[in-house]
C-alpha positions as CSV (number, residue, x, y, z in Angstrom):
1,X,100.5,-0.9,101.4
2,X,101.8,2.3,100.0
3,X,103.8,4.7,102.3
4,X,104.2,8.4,101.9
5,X,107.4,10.1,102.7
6,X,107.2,13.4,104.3
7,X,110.0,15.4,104.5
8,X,109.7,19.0,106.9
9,X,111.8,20.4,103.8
10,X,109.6,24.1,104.4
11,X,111.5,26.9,103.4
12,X,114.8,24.3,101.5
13,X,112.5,23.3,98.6
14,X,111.0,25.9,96.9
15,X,110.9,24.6,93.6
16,X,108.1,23.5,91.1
17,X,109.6,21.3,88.5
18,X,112.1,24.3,87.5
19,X,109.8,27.1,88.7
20,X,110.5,28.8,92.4
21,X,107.7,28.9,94.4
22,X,107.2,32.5,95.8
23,X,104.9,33.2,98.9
24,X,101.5,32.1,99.4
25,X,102.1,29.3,96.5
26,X,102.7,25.7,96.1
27,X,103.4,23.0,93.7
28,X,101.0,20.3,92.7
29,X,102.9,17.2,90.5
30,X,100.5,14.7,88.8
31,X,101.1,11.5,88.0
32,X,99.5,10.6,84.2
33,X,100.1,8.3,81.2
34,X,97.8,10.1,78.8
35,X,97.3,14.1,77.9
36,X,95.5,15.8,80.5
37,X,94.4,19.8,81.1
38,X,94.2,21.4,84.6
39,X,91.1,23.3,85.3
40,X,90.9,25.4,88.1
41,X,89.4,28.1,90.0
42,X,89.7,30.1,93.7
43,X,86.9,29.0,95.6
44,X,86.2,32.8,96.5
45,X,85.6,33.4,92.5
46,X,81.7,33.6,93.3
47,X,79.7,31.3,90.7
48,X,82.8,31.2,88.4
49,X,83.4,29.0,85.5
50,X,87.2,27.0,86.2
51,X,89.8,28.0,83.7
52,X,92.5,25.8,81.9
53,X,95.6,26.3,84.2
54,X,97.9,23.9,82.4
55,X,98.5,21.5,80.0
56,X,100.3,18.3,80.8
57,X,101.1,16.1,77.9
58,X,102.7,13.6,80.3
59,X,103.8,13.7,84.2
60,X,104.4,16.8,85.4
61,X,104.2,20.1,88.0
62,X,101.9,23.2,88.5
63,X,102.0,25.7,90.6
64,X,99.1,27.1,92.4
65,X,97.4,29.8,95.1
66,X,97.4,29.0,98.8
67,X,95.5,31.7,99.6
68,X,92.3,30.1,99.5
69,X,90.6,26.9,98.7
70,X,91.2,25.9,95.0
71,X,87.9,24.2,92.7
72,X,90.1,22.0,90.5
73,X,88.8,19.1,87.6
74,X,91.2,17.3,85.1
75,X,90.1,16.2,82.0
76,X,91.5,13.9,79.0
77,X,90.8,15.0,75.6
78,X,87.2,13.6,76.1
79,X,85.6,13.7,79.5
80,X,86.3,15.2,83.0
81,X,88.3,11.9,84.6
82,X,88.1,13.8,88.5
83,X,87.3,17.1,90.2
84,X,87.3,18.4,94.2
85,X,88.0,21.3,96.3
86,X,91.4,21.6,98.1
87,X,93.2,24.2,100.4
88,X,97.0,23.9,99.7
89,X,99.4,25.4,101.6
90,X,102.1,27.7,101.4
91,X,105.8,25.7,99.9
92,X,103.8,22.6,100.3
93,X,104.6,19.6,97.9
94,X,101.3,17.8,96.6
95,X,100.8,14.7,94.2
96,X,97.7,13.6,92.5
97,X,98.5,9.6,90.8
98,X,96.0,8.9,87.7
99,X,97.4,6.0,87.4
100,X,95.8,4.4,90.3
101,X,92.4,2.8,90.2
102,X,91.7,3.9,93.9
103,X,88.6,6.2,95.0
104,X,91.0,8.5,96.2
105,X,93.0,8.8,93.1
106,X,91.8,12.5,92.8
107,X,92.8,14.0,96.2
108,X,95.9,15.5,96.5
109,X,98.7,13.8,99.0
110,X,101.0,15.8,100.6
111,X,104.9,14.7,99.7
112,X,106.4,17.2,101.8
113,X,105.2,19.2,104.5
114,X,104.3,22.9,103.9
115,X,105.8,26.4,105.9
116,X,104.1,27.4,108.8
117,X,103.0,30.4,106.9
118,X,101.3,32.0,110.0
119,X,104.0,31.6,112.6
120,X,105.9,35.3,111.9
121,X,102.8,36.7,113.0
122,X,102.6,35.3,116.0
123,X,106.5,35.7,116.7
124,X,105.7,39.2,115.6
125,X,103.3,39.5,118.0
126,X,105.3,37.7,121.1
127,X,108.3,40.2,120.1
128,X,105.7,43.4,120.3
129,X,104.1,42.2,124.0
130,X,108.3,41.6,125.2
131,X,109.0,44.8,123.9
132,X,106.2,46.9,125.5
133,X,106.4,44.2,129.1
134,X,109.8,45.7,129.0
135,X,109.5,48.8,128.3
136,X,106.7,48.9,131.6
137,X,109.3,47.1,133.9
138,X,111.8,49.8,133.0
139,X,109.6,52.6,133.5
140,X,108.6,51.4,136.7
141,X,112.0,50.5,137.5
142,X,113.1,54.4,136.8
143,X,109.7,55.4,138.4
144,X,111.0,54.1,142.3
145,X,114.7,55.0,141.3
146,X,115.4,58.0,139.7
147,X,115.0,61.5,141.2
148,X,111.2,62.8,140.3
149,X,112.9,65.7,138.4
150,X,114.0,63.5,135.7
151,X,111.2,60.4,136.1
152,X,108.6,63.6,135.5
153,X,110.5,64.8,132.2
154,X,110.6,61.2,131.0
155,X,107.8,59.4,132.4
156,X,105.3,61.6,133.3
157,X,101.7,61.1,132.3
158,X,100.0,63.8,129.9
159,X,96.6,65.0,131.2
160,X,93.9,62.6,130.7
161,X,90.6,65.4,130.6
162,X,88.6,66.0,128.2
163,X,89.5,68.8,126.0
164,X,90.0,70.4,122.4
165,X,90.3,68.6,119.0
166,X,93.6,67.7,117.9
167,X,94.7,69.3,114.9
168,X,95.6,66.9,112.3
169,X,95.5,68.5,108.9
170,X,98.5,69.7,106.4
171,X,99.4,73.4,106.9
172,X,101.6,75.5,109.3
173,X,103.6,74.2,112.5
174,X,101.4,75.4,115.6
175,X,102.5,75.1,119.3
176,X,101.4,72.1,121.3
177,X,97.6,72.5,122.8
178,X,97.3,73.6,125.9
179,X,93.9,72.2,127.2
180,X,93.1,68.9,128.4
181,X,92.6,66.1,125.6
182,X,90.4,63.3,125.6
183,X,93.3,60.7,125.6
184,X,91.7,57.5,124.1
185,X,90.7,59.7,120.8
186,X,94.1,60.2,120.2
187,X,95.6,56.8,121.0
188,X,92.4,55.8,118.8
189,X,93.5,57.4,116.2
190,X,97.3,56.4,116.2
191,X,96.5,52.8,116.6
192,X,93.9,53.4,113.1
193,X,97.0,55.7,111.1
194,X,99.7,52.6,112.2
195,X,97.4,50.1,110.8
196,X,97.3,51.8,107.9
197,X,100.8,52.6,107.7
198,X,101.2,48.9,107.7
199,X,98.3,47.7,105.4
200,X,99.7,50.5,102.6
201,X,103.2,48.9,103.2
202,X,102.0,45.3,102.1
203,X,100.7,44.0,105.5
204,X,103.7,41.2,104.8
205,X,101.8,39.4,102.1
206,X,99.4,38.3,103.9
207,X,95.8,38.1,103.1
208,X,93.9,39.5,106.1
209,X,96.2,42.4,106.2
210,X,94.6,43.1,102.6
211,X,91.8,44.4,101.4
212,X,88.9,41.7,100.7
213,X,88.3,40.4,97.2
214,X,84.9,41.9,97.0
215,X,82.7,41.1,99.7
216,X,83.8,40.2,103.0
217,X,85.6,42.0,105.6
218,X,89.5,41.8,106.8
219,X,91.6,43.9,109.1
220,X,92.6,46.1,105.9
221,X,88.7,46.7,105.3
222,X,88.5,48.4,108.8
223,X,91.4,50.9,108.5
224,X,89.6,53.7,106.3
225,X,86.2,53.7,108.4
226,X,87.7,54.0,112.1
227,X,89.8,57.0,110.4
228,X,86.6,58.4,109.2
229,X,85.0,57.5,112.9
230,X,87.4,59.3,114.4
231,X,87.3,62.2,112.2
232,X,83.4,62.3,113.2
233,X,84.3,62.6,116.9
234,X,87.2,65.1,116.8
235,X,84.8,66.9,114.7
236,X,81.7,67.5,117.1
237,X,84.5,68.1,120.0
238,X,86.3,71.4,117.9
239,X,82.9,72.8,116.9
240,X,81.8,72.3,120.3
241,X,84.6,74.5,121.7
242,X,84.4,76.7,119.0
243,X,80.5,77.5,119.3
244,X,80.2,77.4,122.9
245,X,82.5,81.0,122.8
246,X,79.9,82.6,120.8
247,X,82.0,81.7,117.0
248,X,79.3,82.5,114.3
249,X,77.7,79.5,112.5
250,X,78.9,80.5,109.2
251,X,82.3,81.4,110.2
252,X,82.7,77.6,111.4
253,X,81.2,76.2,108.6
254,X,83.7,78.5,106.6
255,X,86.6,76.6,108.2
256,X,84.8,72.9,107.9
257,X,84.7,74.3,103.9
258,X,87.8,74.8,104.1
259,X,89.3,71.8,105.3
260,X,87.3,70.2,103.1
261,X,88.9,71.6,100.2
262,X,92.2,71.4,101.2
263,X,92.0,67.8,102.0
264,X,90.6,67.0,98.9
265,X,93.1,69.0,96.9
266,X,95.8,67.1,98.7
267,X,94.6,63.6,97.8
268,X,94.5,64.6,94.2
269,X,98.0,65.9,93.9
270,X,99.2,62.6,95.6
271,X,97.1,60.8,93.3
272,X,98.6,62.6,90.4
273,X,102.3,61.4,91.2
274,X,104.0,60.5,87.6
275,X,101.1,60.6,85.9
276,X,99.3,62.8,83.4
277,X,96.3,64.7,84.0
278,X,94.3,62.2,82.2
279,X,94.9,59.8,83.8
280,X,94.8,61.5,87.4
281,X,92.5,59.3,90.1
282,X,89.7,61.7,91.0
283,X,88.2,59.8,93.9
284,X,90.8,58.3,96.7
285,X,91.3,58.6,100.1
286,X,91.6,62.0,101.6
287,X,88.7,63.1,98.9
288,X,86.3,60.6,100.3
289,X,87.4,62.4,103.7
290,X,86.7,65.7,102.5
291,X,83.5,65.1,100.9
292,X,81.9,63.4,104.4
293,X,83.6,65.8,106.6
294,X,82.0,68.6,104.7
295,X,78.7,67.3,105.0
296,X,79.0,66.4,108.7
297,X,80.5,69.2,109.0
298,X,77.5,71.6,107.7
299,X,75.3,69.6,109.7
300,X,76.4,70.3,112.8
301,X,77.4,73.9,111.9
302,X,73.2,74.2,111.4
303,X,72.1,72.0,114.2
304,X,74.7,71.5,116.7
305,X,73.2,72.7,120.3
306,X,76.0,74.2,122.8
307,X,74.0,73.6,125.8
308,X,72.3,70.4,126.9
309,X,69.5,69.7,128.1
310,X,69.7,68.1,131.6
311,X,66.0,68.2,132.6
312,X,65.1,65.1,134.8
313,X,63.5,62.3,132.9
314,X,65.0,63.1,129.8
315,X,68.5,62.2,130.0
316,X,68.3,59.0,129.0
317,X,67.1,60.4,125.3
318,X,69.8,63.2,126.1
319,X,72.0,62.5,122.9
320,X,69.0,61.7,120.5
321,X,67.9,64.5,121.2
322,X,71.6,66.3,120.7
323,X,71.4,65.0,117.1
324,X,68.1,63.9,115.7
325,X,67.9,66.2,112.9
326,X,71.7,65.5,111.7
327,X,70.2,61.6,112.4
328,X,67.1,62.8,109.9
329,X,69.8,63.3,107.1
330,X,72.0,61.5,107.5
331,X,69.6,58.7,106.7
332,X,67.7,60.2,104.2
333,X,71.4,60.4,102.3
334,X,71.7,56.8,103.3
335,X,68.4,56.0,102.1
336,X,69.3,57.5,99.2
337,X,71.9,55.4,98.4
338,X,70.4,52.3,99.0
339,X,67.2,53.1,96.9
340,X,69.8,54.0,93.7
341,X,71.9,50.6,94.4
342,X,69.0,48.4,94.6
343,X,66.4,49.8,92.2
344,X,68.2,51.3,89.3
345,X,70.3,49.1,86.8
346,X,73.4,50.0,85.5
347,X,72.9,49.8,81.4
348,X,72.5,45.9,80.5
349,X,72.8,44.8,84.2
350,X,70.6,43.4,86.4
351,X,68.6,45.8,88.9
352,X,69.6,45.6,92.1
353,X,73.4,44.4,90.7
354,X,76.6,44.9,93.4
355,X,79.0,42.1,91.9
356,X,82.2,42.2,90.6
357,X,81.2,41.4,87.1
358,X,83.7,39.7,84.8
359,X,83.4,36.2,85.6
360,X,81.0,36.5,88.2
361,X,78.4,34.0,88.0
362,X,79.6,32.9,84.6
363,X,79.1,28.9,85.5
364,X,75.1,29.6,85.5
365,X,75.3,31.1,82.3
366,X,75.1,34.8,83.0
367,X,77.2,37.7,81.3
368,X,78.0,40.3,83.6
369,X,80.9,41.1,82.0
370,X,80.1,45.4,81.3
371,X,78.3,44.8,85.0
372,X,81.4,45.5,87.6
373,X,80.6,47.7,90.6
374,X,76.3,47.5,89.7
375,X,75.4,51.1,89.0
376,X,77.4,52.8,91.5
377,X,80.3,52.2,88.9
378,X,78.3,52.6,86.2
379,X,77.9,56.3,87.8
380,X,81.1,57.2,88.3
381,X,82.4,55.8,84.9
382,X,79.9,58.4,83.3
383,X,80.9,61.4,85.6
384,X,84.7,60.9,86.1
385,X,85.6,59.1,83.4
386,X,87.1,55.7,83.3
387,X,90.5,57.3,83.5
388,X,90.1,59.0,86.4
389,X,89.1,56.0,88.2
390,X,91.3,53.2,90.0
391,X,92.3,51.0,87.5
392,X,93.3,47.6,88.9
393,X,91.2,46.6,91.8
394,X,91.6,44.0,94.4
395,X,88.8,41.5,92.4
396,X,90.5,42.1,88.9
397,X,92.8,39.7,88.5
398,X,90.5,36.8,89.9
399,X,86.9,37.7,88.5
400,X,89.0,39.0,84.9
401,X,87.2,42.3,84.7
402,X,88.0,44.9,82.4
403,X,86.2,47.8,83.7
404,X,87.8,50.1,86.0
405,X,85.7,50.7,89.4
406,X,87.0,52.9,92.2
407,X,86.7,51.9,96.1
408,X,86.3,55.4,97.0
409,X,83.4,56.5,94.6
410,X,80.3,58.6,94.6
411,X,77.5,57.0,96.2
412,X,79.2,55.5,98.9
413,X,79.8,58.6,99.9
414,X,76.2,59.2,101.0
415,X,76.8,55.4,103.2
416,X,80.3,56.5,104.2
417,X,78.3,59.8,105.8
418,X,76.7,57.1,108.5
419,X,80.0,56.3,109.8
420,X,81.7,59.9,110.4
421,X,77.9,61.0,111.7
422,X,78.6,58.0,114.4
423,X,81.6,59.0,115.4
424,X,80.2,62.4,115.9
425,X,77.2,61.2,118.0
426,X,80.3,59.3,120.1
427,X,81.3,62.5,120.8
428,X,77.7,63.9,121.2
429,X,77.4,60.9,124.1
430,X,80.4,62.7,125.6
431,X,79.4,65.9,125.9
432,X,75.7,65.3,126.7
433,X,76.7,63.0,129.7
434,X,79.5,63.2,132.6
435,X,79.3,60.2,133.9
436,X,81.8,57.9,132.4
437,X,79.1,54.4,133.0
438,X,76.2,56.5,130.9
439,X,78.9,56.9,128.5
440,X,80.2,53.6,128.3
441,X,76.9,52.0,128.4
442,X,75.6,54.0,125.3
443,X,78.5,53.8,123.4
444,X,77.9,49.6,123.5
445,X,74.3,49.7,123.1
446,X,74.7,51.7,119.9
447,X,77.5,49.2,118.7
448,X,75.3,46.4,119.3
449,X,72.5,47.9,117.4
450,X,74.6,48.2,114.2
451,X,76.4,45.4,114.3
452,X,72.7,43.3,114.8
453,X,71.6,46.1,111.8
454,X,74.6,44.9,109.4
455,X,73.9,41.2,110.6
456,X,70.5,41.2,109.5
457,X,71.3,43.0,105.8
458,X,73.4,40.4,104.7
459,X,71.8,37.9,107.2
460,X,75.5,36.8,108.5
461,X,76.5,35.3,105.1
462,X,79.6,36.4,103.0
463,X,77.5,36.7,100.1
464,X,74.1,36.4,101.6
465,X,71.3,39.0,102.2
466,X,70.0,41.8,100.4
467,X,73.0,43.9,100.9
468,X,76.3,41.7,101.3
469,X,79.3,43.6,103.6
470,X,81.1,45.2,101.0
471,X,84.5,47.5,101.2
472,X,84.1,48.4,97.3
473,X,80.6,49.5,97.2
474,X,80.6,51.1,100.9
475,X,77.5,49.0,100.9
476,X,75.0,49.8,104.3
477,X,75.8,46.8,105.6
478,X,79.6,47.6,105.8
479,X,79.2,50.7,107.2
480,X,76.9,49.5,110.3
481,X,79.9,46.8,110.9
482,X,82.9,49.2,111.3
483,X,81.3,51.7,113.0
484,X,80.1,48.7,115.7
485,X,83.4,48.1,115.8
486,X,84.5,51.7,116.1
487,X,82.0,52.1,118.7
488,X,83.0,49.1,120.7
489,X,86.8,49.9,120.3
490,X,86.3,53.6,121.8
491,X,84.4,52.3,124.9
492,X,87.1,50.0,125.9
493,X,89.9,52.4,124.9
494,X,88.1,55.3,127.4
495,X,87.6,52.7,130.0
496,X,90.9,51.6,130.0
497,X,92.5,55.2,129.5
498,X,90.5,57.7,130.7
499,X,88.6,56.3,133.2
500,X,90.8,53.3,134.6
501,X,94.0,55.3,133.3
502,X,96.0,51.8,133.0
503,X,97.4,52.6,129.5
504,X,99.2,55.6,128.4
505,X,99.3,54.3,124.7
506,X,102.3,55.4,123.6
507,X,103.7,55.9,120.9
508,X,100.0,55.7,119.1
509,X,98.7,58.7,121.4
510,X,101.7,60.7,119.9
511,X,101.1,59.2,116.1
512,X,97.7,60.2,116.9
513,X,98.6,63.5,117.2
514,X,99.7,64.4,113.7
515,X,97.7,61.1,112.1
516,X,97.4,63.1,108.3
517,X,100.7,63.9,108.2
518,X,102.1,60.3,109.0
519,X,99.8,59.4,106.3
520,X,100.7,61.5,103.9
521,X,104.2,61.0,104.4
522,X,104.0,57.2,104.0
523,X,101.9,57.6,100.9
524,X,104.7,59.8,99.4
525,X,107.7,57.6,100.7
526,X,106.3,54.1,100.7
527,X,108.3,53.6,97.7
528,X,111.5,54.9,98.9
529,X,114.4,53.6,101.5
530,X,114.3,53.3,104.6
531,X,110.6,52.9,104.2
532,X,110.5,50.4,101.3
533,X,113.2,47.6,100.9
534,X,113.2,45.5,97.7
535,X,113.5,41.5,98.1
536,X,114.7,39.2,95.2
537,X,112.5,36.3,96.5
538,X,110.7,37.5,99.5
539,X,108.9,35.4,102.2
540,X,105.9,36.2,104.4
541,X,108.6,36.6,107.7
542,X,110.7,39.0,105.4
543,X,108.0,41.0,104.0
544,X,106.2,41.3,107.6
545,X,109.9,42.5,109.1
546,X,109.9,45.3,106.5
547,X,106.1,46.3,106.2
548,X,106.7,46.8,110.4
549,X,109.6,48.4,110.3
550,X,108.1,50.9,108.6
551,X,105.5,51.2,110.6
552,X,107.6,51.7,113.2
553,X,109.8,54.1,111.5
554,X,106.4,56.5,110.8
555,X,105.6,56.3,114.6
556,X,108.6,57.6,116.0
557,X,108.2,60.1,113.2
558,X,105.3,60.5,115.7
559,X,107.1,60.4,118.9
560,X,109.9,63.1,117.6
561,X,107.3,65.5,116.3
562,X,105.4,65.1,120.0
563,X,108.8,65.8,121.7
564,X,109.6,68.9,119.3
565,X,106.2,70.5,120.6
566,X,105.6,70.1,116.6
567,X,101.6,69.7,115.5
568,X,101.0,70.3,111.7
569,X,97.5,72.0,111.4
570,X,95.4,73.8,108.5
């Protein structure tokens, strides 16, 4: 009998045959007396073909991806002698022994154990919930015994009404808003700009803090819609205030334009950092923003109604009938959008195409090489330019593509348009009903109706379904998901906020209050100390310290703007 020794060497061996294993890698040592090739490929390489990894002329080391499951085969100089499907783990030590005649000759046996590469998050987390339990025992500590004088310039709560739009675009420094606020918007909206913060940082190396390969959806994936939810909502809420005292349409829809085009030249100067005009990214970000807040915007400057309708027997249909013509378009543009991605093909493509190309679906003999992004990137190639588009996506490197395609293109801005319009018909639910159960109750219905929408699209699959969940299309399917999710999130936030008013949510209601400055100050200094901190060999715990502390850093950016009665506005 054969026994294994397994040494919990973790994070003292990090070496592969003369190679240091970084993060999220491991080291696989096989056991041969003939030449042999390595073949391999990440299981989440859809229909790939495996590629030669290494060549072994004798015993010897490779090191491979942890991140997901790994399709492997050796071969001689003749015939494939084994092949399987492994998840290794991160530092792990693996052997496979050719040598042997046994059935299991060709699965890998651990020779010493792997890092718990999971474990900062949860200490991360642990150190977050002692941080806040504390900071809640000290308050009410100070609440019993300090004079009220200085508990209310410390302590106090804000007012938790309903009230005007926060103002949370580049331009001058205003005084702080003196009407009521609908809390949970904010704190919604600081809790969306801190997760970005952190997912722009590096989210510490780890896989669901980035952005899926193609499709699929991770925390990362969520970021950008919410923003866009919540850009919906705050939105309806101004132009409500700002109609209801007699404001002309077209002076309104003046400022939406307006906003619109400042936003979008912002994102294209921070796009164009140390780089020449040819090569400046046209889509991004903050342009996706301005193009869907423009047309949500005009939408409600035509349709909006200032007064509600509260006859008996009709307020059940109360915010349908609030927004069924901005409902009408809204899904004619989303129509639109799907009709293009699934009828017309991209020049030498299938029809109906949304992979990856490159090596997508190369083992059944298909070349989709000139295919990547269907013919949503074919359009934006022929419009903007392949230099003007985001080079190096998050699929490159593992489906080998050589086309550029850009997250934040054209057509997905007629999708993305479904998920600011739901955020405004959030707000439409507010305004149309007082009480906070009607609210509540409609805002989880609608969630539950997209998310059983974007279910049924890609029929609960990955990769299934006429139209997967997809980040890098904007497909339907992903934009019913994170606005179910949007919706969900802002019902329990306003239940627990501003109806229950068990949760102040700070410091996110302050980030919340200046969310595109934060942004675009991380974006600018994400590079730069004390923001950005360069490791020689870096770890997940390292990298997750650093991406949170500056995080952390941005919001109490947020808390001392808050405290300095400092707003930045158009």
């Amino acid at each position: 009998m054969t026994f294994i020794k397994f040494e919990n060497v973790g994070a003292f061996i990090r070496h592969c045959n003369g190679t240091t294993l970084r993060y999220d890698q491991a080291c696989l040592e096989i056991d041969t007396a003939e030449p042999i090739t390595f073949w391999s490929q990440d299981e989440e390489c859809e229909g790939c073909v495996l590629l030669k990894t290494a060549r072994l002329p004798s015993t010897g080391s490779i090191v491979l991806s942890t991140l997901r499951p790994t399709r492997y085969a050796i071969r001689n100089g003749t015939a494939e002698i084994c092949n399987g499907t492994y998840q290794f783990r991160e530092f792990g030590q693996y052997n496979i022994n050719l040598t042997e005649s046994t059935a299991e000759r060709c699965s890998p046996h651990m020779t010493a154990e792997p890092d718990a590469a999971s474990l900062p998050i949860l200490t991360a987390v642990v150190i977050l919930l002692s941080m806040a339990t504390l900071w809640y025992v000290v308050k009410g500590i100070g609440k019993r015994l300090i004079a009220g004088r200085l508990y209310a310039r410390f302590f106090a709560r804000e007012d938790n009404e309903l009230g005007s739009e926060t103002p949370v675009l580049m331009g001058d420094v205003v005084p702080r808003p003196t009407r009521s606020r609908l809390r949970s918007l904010d704190i919604f909206r600081g809790f969306t700009i801190a997760l970005m913060i952190f997912v722009n940082a590096g989210g510490g190396g780890y896989a669901i803090f980035s952005h899926a390969v193609w499709n699929g959806l991770t925390v990362a994936d969520v970021v950008f819609p919410w923003f866009a939810f919540a850009m919906g909502e705050s939105l309806v809420l101004s132009l409500n205030g700002r109609l209801r005292t007699s404001m002309p349409r077209s002076t309104a829809f003046y400022q939406v334009a307006r906003r619109s085009l400042f936003l979008s030249l912002i994102g294209i100067v921070l796009s164009s950092q140390l780089v020449s005009w040819d090569n400046v990214r046209f889509p991004g970000v903050l342009q996706r923003l301005a193009a869907m807040y423009l047309i949500v915007g005009a939408l409600e400057c035509a349709f909006m109604r200032t007064s509600q309708n509260i006859t008996p027997g009709r307020s059940l249909f109360r915010d349908i009938a609030a927004g069924w013509q901005q409902w009408l378009v809204t899904l004619i543009l989303v129509g639109l959008q799907v009709i293009v991605t699934l009828t017309v093909a991209a020049p030498g493509c299938p029809r109906g195409y949304m992979g990856p190309g490159g090596l997508h679906m190369s083992a059944y003999n298909m070349t989709l090489q000139n295919c990547t992004g269907g013919i949503a990137g074919h359009i934006d190639r022929v419009i903007l330019g392949p230099s003007h588009l985001h080079q190096r996506g998050t699929f490159s490197k593992l489906y080998h593509t050589t086309l550029p395609h850009d997250p934040e293109g054209l057509l997905g801005i007629l999708s993305g348009v479904l998920v600011v319009q739901a955020g405004a018909h959030a707000m439409r639910i507010m305004l149309a009903y007082n009480h906070a159960r009607a609210r509540i109750m409609r805002w989880v219905f609608w969630s539950l109706v997209f998310a059983v929408t974007s279910g049924a699209l890609c029929e609960f699959t990955k990769n299934g379904g006429p139209i997967p969940i997809n980040k890098n299309l904007w497909s339907l399917s992903y934009c019913l998901a994170t606005a179910a999710m949007a919706l969900f999130l802002q019902a329990v936030l306003y239940f627990v906020v501003d109806l229950k008013q068990k949760w102040g949510g700070r410091p996110l209601y302050y980030a919340g209050q200046n969310a595109f400055f934060l942004y675009i100050g991380s974006e600018l200094l994400k590079r730069h100390f004390p923001f950005h901190y360069v490791l020689a060999s870096p770890t997940h715990a390292q990298l997750l310290a650093t991406h949170a502390a500056a995080m952390l850093l941005w919001l109490a950016v947020g808390v001392a703007l808050y405290k300095k009665r400092v707003f930045i506005t158009l």
